[in-house]
N, C-alpha and C positions, 0 to 999 in steps of 0.2 A: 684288238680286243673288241667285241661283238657289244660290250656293253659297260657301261661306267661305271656300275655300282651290280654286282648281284648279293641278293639279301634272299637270306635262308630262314622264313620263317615267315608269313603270311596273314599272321594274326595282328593286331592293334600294333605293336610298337613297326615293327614291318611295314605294313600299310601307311604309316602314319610319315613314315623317312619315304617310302616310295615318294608319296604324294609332293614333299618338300622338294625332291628330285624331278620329279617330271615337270614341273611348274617351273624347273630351272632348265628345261630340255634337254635333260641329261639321259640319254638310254640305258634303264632301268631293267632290272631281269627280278622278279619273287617267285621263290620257290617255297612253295606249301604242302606239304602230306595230308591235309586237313582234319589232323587230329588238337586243335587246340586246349590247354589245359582247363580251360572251363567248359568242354562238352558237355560233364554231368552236370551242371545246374539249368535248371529250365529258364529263368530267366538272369540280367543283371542288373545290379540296384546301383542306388549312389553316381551312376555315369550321368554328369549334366547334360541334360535335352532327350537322353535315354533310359531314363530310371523304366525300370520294369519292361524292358524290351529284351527279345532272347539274345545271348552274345553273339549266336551265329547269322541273325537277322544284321546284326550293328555291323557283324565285320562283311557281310556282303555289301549290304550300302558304300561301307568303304571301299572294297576292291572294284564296283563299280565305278565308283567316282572315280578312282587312278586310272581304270582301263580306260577311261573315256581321252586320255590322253594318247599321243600318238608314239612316243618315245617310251611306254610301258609293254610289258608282257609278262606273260603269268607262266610259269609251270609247273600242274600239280603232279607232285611225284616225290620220293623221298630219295633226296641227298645220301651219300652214303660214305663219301670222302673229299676232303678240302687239299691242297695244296700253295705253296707258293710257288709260281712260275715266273719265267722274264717278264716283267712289266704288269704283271697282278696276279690273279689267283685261279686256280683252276677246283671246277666242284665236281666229281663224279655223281651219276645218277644209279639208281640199283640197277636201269636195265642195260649199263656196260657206259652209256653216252655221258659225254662231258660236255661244259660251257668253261667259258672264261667271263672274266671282266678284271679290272682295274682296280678297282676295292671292292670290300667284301664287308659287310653286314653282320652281325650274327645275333639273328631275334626269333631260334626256335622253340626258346621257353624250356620249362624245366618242366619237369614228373613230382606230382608227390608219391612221395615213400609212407604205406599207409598201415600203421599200427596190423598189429598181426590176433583180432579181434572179429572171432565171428559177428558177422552183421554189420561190419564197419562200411564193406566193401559196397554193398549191396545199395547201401544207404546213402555215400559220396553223392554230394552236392546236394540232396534233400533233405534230409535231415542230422544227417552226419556233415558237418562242415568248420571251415576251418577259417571260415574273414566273417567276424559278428558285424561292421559296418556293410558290408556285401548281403549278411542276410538273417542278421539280429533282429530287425524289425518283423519279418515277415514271420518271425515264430510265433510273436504274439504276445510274448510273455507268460507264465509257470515256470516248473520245474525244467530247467536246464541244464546239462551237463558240462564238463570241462575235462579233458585228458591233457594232463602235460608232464612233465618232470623237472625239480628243480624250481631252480628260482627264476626263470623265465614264465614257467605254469601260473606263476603267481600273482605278474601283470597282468597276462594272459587271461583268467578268471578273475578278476577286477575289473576289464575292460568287459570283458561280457557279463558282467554281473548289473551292468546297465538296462539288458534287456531282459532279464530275468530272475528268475531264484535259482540262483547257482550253487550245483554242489563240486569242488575239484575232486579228482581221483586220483591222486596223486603218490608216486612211488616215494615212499619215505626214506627209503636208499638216500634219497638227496634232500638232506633235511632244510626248511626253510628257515630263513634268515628270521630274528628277530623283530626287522623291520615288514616284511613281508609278511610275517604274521599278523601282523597289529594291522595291516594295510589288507587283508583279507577280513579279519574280525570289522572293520568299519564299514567295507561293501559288503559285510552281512552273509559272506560265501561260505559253506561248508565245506570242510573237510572230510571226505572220506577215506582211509589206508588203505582198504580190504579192493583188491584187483578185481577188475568187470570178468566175468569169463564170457559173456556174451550178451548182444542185443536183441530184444525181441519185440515182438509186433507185426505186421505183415507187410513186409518191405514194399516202399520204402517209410512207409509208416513207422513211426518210433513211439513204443510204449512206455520204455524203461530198458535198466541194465537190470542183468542177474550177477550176483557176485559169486566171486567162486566159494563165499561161504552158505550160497543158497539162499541170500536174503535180493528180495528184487526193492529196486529204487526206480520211482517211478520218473520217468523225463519225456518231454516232448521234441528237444534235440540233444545232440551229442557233439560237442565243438572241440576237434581233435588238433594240436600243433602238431600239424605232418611237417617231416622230413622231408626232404626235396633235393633231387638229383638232377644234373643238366641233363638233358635230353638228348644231344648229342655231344659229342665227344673233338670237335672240329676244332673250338678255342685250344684245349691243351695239345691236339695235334699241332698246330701251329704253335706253341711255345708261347703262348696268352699267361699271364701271373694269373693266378686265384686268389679268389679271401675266404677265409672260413667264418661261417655266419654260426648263429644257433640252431639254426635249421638246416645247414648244410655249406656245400662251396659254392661259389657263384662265380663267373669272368670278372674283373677288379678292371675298372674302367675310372678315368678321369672324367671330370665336369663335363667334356664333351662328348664323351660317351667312349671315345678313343682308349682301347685295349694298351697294353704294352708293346704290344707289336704293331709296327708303321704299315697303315693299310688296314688293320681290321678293327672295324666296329662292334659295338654291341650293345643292343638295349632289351628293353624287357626284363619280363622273368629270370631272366638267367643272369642279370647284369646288375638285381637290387635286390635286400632284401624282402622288402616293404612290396607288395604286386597286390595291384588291379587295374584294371580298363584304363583310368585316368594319365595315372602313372607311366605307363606303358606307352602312351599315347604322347605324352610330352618327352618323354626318354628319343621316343622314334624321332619325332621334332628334332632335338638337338642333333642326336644321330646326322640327322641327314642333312641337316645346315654344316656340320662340323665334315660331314664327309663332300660335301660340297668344294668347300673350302681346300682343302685336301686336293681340290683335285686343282682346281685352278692354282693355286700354289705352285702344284706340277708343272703346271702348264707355261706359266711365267717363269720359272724360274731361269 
């Protein structure tokens, strides 16, 4: 096996397990497409020593750092199939080529799935957005939006209703609890029933929504709970449990980040519901001290 540990996915949590591994001179393989799921936002907030710096700026610093090690290497290019083979795992690449190693990683992060909403699109990560700690503050405060459904929408536009005057839009299909009512009337949030049929302003500039009754509601963002799909398909290849979130499925990982299946890791995105930079970044941590272990384990046994 050519290499101890390869990890599929190159961003924060990724980076983060590399680093713990090569510091234990362990030969390391990251595989990145460098499509990370925060591309559309221009900057990231709330990252301690890095607030307001852009994410792609943060994770180059760090793949620097790990490269500077001699037991690391990089390759950018998109994975396309995983296996388990004698003695670890084998990863095919799109242009036909394969690698092995001995454990396997899995930190390519998830996609969100994004309301089917003219102007939604357009808008992603500037003023259409979905973490109010990530980028509640930098609105400023007025009128702010909230898309959710259910009784999930309901913490959801409470929690943002911190950084501004929030109206939810909320499908009444899923009528809200009792409780959740009272808890929306005290942070002061409206309710509106009548469905957006679109956002306007001059992208990614946000004016307001138009309802499809033809009445425009004026807003400076729009803070949508996307849905979210793992991005690749490799944990259920390999026979990984899932959990079902609110927001979607995720890989179902123990305290150490350890899948159901012996050998594969996973942090990130794809491994909590709860995602950002920080997070991510400690997830990777564990990862890679728990696949660390793992391997010396092997090794003595």
């Amino acid at each position: 096996m050519p290499h101890d540990a390869v990890i599929i996915g190159g961003s924060y949590a990724g980076l983060s397990a590399a680093l713990q591994l090569v510091r234990a001179r362990r030969r390391v393989l990251v595989i990145d497409d460098g499509r990370p799921r925060n591309r559309y936002a221009a900057r990231a907030h709330g990252v301690l020593a890095n607030d307001g710096r852009p994410g792609a700026e943060i994770a180059a610093t760090a793949r620097a750092q790990v490269a500077a090690y001699p037991t690391a290497a990089f390759r950018m290019a998109e994975a396309v199939d995983v296996a388990r083979v004698d003695g670890g795992f084998s990863v095919v690449f799109a242009d036909g080529t394969r690698t092995t190693g001995r454990r396997l990683l899995l930190s390519h992060g998830v996609e969100d799935v994004l309301v089917d909403i003219p102007g939604v699109k357009e808008r992603w990560g500037r003023t259409a957005l979905h973490c109010p700690w990530c980028h509640g503050y930098e609105v400023g405060g007025g009128p702010i939006g909230v898309l959710g459904r259910g009784e999930m929408a309901a913490h959801y536009a409470a929690t943002v209703a911190e950084w501004g005057d929030v109206t939810l839009f909320l499908d009444l299909d899923n009528a809200l609890s009792p409780e959740n009512a009272r808890l929306l009337y005290r942070r002061g949030v409206t309710i509106e029933p009548t469905p957006i049929a679109r956002l306007e302003g001059e992208a990614p500039t946000l004016t307001g929504a138009r309802l499809v009754d033809g009445r425009f509601v004026p807003l400076k963002a729009l803070f949508v709970g996307a849905a979210v799909r793992i991005a690749c398909p490799f944990a259920e290849t390999l026979g990984c449990d899932m959990t079902d979130t609110p927001l979607g499925r995720i890989v179902k990982v123990d305290a150490t980040q350890q899948t159901t299946q012996p050998g594969v890791f996973a942090a990130g995105d794809l491994a909590r519901a709860a995602s950002n930079i920080t997070l991510s970044t400690s997830d990777g941590l564990t990862a890679g001290h728990a696949l660390f272990r793992s391997l010396v384990e092997e090794e003595t046994a």
